[in-house]
N, C-alpha and C positions, 0 to 999 in steps of 0.2 A: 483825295476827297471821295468819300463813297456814294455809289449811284443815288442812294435817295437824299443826300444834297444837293445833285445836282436836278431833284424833279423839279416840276412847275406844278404838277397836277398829278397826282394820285390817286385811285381807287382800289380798296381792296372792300368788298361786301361787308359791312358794318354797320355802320349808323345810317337809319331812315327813317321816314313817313310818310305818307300818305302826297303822292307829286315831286317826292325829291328824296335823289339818292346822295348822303353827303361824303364829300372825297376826303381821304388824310391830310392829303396836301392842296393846299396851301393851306395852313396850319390857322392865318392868321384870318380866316374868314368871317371870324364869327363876334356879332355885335357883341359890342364893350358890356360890359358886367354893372351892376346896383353900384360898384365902390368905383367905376371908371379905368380902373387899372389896368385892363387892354385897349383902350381907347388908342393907344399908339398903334396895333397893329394895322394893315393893311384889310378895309374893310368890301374889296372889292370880291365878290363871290364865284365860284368856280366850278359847283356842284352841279351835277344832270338834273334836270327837269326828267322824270317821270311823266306819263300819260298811258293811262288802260280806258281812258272816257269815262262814262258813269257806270263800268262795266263790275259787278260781283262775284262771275262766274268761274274765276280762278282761284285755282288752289296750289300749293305747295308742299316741299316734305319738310318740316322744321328741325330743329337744332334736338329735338326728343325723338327723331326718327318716324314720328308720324304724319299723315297727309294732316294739313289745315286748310279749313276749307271758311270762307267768308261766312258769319255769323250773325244772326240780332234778334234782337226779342221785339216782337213787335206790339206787347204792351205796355201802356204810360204809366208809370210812377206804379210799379212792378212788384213794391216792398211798402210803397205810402198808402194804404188802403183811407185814409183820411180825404184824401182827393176827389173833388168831384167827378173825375171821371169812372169812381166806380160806386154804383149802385148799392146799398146796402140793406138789406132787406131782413127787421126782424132780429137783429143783432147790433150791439152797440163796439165800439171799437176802443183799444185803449193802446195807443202807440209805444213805441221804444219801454216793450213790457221785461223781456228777455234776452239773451242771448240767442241771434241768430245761429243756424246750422254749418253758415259758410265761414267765416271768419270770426264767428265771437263776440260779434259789436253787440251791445244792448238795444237794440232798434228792432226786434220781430215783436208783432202788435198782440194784444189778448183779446179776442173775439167772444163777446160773452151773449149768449141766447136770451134771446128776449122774452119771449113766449112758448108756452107749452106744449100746444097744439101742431101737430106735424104736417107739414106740407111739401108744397114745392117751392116755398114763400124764403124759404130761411138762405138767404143768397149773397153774394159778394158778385156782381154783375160787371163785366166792361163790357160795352154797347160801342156800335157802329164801326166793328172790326171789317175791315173789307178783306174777303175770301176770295178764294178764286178757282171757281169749278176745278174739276181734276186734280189742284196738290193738296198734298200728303203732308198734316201738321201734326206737328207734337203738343200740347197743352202738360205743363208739368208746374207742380208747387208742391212747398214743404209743408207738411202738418207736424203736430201732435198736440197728443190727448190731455186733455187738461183734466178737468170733472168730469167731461161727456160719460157717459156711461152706456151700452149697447145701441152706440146709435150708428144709423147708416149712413154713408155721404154717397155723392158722386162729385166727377168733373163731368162737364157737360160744356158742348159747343153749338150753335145754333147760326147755320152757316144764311138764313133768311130763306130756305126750302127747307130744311132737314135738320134734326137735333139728332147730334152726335153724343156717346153717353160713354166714359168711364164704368168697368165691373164698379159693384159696390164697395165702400172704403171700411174698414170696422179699426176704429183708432184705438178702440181698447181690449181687441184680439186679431195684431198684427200680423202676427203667425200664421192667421187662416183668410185674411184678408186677399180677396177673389181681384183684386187691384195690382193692376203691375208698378212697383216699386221698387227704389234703391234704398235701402237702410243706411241710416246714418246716423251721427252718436249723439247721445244726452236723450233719449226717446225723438227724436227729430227721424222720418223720412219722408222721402221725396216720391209725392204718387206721380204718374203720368199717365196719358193714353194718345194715341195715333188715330185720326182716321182722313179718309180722301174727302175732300169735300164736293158738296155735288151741286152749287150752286155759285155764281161769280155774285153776289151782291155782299150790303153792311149786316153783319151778326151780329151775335153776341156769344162772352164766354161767361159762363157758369163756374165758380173756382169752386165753389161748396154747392152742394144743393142736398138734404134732407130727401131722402125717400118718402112716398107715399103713405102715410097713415104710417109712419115714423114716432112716435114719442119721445116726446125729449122735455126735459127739465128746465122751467126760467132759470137763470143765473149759473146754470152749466158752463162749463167754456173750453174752446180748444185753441190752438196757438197756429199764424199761419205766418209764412215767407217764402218770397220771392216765385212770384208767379212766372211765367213763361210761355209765351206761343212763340213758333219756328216751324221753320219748314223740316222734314225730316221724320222718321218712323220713333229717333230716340231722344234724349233731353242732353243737350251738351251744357257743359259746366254755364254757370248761372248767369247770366248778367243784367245788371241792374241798368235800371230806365228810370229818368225821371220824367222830363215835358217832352223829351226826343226818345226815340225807342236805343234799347242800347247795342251797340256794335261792335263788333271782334273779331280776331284773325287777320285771313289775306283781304282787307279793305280795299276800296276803291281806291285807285290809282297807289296804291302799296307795289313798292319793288319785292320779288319774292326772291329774296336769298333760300336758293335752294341746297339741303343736304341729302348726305343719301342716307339708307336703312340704318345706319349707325350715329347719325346724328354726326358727321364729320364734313370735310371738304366742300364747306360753304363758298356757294358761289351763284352770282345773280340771273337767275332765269327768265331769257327773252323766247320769247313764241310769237308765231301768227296766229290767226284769228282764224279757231276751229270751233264745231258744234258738236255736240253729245246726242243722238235722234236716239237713244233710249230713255223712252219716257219716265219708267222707273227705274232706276239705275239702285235703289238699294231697297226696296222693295218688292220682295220677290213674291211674296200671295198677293198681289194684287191681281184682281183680274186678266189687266193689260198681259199678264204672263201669261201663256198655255203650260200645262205642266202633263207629260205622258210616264208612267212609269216612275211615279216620284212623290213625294212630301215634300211642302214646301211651308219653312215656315219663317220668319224676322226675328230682328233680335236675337240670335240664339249664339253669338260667340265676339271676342273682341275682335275689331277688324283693323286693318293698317291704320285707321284713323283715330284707334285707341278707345272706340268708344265698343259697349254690347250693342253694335246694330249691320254684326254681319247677319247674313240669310245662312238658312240649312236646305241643301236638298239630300233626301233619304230616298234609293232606291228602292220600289217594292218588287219589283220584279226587270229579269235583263231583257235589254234591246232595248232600240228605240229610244228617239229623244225625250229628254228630261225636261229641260226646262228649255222654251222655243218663245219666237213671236213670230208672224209670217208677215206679208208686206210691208216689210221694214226696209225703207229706201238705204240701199248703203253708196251705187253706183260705183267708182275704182276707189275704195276705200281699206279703210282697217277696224275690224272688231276685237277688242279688249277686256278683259276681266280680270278682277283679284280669285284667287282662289287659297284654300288650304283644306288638305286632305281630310282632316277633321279622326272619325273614324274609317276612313277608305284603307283598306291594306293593298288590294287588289288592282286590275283595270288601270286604265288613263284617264288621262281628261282630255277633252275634248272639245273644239269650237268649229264649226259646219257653217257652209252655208249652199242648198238647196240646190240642184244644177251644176256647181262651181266644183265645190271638196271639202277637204277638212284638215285640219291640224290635230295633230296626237301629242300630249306630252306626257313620259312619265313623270310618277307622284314625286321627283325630284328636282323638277321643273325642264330635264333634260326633253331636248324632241326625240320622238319618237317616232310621226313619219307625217307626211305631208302630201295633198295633192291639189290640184288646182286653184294654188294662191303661192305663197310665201310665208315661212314663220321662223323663227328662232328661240334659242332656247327663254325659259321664261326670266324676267328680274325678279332677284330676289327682294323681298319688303321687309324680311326678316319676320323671328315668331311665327314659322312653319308660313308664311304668304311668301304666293308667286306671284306677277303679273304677267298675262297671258297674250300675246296679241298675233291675229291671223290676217294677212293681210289680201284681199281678193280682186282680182280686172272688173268683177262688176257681179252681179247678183240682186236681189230682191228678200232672201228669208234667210232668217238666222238662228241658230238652233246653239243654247248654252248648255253643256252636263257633261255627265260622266260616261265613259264607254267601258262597258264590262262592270268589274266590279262583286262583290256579292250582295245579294240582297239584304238590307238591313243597315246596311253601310251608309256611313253618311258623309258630307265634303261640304266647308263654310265655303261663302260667296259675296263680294263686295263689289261696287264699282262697276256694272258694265257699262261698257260703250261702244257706240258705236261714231265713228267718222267717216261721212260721205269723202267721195275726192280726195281722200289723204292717202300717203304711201308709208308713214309712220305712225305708234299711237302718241299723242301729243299727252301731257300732263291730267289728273284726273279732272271731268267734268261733272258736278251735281246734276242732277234731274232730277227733281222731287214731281212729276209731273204733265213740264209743258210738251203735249201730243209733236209738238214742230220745231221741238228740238230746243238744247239752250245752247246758246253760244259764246264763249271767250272771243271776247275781244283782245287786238294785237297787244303786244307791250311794244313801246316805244321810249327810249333813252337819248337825249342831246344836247349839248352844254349850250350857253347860249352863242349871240355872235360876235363876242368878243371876248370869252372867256381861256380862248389860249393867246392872246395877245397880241396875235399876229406875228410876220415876220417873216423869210424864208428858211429859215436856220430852225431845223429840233431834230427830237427822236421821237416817236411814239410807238411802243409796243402795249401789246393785249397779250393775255394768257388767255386760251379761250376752249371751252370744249363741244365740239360740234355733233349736236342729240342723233343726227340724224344727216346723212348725206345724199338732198331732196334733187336731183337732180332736174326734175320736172319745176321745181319752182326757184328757178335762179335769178341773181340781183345782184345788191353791192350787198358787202359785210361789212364792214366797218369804214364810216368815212370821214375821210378829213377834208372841211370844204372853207370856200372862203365865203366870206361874209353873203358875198354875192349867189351862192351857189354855182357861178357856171365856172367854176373848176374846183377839182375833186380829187383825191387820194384815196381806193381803197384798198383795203386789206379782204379782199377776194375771198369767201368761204364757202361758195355753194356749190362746189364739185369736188369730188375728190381729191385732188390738188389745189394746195391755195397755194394763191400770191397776191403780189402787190401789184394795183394797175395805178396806172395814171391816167388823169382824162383831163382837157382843159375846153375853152367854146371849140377851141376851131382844129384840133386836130384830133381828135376823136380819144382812145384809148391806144396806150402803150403799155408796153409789161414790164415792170423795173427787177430787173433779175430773175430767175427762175423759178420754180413753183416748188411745194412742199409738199410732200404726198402728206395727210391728214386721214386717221380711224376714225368712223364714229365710235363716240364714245370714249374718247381718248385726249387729252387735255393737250395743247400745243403751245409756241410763243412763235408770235411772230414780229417782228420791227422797221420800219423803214426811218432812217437816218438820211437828212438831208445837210448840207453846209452852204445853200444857194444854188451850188454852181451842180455837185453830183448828188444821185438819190442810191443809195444802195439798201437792199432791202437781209433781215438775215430771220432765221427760223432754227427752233431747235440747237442753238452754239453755234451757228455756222452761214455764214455768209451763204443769200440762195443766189449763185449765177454770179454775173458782171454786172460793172459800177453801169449808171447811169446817166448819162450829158443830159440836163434839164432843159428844154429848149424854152420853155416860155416861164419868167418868174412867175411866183404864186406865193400865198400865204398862208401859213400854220392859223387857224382863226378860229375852228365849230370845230364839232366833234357827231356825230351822230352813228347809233346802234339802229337801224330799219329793224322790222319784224320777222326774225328769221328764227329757228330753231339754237339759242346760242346756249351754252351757262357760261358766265363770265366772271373770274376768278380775277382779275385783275388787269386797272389800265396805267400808263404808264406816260406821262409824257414832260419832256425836257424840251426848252427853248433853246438848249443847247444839241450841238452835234458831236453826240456820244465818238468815240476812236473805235475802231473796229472790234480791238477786244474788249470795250465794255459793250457795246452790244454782245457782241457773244456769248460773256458774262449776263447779259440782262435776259437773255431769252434761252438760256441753258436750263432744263428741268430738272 
């Protein structure tokens, strides 16, 4: 009989949603069908419950090798301009005129001019958008030119202190159009514009507005779709809203099977709950940044995340920091960034902090030299990006750029962060913004408490790879508990040796066989095999240490992953007791 007959419960990273990660096995989980036809299976469920809270702030790298970061448009019925929640001024509307830009459907509206007279009148309104001083939105929609003939547009946002304005649009000389745009095909492109907002109250957005003593022709018309406000400098792919704003990516309480730069070796990413304290994290002209010796400008290259909203810095002359912020709380923490050389040939790169040291890397991502912190070479993200991380005992200022270099040269920039208190850099964090930091909240994975059946009798092995070997922050790693919680089984990962302990109420922790030396960064199996009476534990093909005499019964019953630094490629568990060579077999790599 081969091993995945004899499982009870399976995981390998695959099928999920939003609160639940769902297992291979048991096979027969899943409600009966419209014709009834499974209705015989065994409909008791076995799957992990997921939990991130109401938390958004996580991001992953996907199966196309780029970071995805949680998504949504935050206005209502997005593509219905017929709706009362947008204001139409001066313009008559005429629905499902076209084919849309995105997929083809016949549903983009024809927007036909009502009147002649030019103003600021001629509008398509959504009112009472709540803003929020300091972030950074994108406002983006599809045009084009129907009849219009030399006329101006803007997008415009009115945050309830401040009206924010799109360059002028000219839909019937695209080519010189002062509007930032993506072209797209059948005369269809996508205008946007960025700005911070500088007031926390309800606005309004502007998707059209007519320039000032503008003239325009009754019965003119131009063609619009798919509006868009987000947070962020660029416009990511479209998404539609009806009465609920729409949503996408790494969601709330989403498991993130994570891959690496090549879109391969998916496997499920558990983290604690870290903060990002750089306020703009991909906005680099923003104020909030000091820049010495540099140009600094957005949007100017693709970045890990697939999108044009990496940053550019251009040296204008050598020495001295580039791009810096100063009282920037880090405490024993780690500072991060994507980078790519861009046009650099010369010089390193480099990340400082003020009193402390610096970290050197050449443009290969190789280190180059180090002083008062820790770093290592950088991760590759592929498509010339590195990820860069310096890790410091404590500090106050932090200084991002290039060292050396020739003038004129320039190097793309994504993603900085910073993490107070940490000794690793954790996964990327967004900041479109908040001055106090955003924070990821933990991931949390646990079946329920009778989903392994109970019993003294299994095997349960993990494939698991350990991000980081947090010495400072130690716990359990993987447990196996009984219903009651007060006894335990774990599968130990937070030292560089793991093993199996055992704990029950009253005799605290024992160690069932020998420990496993563990790389970070390096994928491991581990397994402990009971039959009642002995526990022995094995890792890597091989038995770790001697059998174990169980002194007090217990039962196979929960399962639980805590919030630790894991990627989890697979779990494994039998109500049966594997023989020593299939364990060996089951945790061989």
């Amino acid at each position: 009989m081969a091993l995945i007959d004899k499982a009870s419960l399976l995981m390998v990273p695959s099928t999920y949603e939003a609160g639940k990660l769902y297992n291979v096995l048991p096979s027969g989980n899943r409600a009966p069908d419209s014709t009834d036809q499974n209705s015989g299976y065994d409909q008791t469920r076995a799957d992990f419950d997921f939990d991130r809270g109401s938390n958004a702030a996580a991001t992953r790298v996907n199966a196309d090798g780029l970071i995805e970061k949680y998504r949504e448009n935050k206005l209502l019925y997005s593509q219905d301009y017929t709706q009362s929640n947008w204001n139409k001024t001066n313009c008559t509307i005429t629905s499902n005129y076209i084919a849309n830009p995105v997929d083809g459907s016949i549903n983009a509206p024809n927007i036909t001019i009502d009147q002649t007279a030019g103003s600021y009148e001629k509008t398509m309104t959504q009112q009472n958008l709540n803003f929020v001083s300091g972030n950074v939105y994108c406002v983006s929609v599809w045009m084009k030119a129907g009849s219009v003939s030399s006329d101006t547009l803007r997008i415009l946002a009115y945050d309830g202190g401040q009206v924010h304005s799109s360059s002028y649009i000219y839909l019937d000389d695209i080519e010189n159009t002062p509007c930032k745009y993506e072209a797209g095909d059948n005369g269809w492109n996508r205008f946007y514009f960025y700005f911070k907002a500088s007031n926390t109250a309800a606005g309004y957005i502007y998707i059209f507005n007519y320039a000032y003593g503008q003239v325009t022709n009754a019965g003119t018309n131009l063609y619009l779709y798919g509006a868009q406000w987000e947070l962020g400098t660029y416009p990511t792919d479209y998404l539609d809203s009806t009465s609920v704003t729409g949503k996408a990516g790494v969601l709330v309480d989403l498991p993130r099977i994570n891959y690496d730069a090549n879109g391969e070796n998916g496997a499920l990413l558990l983290e604690p709950s870290r903060a990002n304290n750089i306020a703009y994290s991909e906005n680099i002209t923003n104020s909030w940044w000091l820049k010495s010796n540099v140009t600094a400008l957005d949007n100017q290259g693709i970045s890990p995340e697939g999108l044009n909203n990496a940053g550019e810095i251009t040296l204008t002359s050598t020495g001295g920091a580039v791009l810096y912020k100063t009282s920037l709380i880090i405490g024993d923490g780690v500072l991060s960034f994507f980078a790519k050389p861009g046009t650099l040939s010369g010089g390193r790169i480099r990340v400082s902090v003020d009193g402390i040291g610096a970290a050197y890397w050449n443009l290969d991502g190789t280190i180059s030299s180090v002083s008062g912190g820790t770093a290592e070479a950088a991760e590759n993200y592929g498509n010339g990006w590195f990820r860069y991380s310096y890790n410091v005992p404590s500090g106050s200022v932090a200084n991002y750029g290039v060292q050396g270099g020739i003038i004129g040269e320039s190097m793309l920039v994504y993603g900085m962060q910073v993490e107070p208190n940490a000794t690793y850099p954790s996964s990327y964090i967004p900041n479109h913004g908040e001055s106090g930091g955003v924070t990821r909240a933990a991931d949390l994975m646990y079946t329920g408490p009778t989903d392994l059946g109970g019993g003294s009798v299994g095997t349960l092995m993990v494939e698991i790879e350990r991000i980081a070997i947090d010495t400072a922050n130690t716990g359990a790693g993987v447990q196996l508990l009984t219903s009651s919680d007060n006894e335990e089984i774990r599968l130990h990962f937070d030292a560089p040796s793991s093993q199996v302990r055992w704990r029950d109420a009253n005799n605290g922790y024992a160690q069932i066989g020998a420990a496993l030396s563990v790389t970070a960064g390096e994928f491991f199996k581990m397994c402990l095999v009971s039959d009642g009476t002995t526990a022995k534990s094995f890792g890597n093909g091989a038995q770790l240490g001697s059998d174990y005499s169980i002194v007090t019964a217990f039962d196979f019953d929960k399962l639980s992953l805590p919030q630790k630094a894991y990627k989890v490629k697979q779990i494994y568990f039998s109500n049966q007791a594997l023989t020593d060579a299939e364990c060996a077999t089951l945790t061989t790599l």
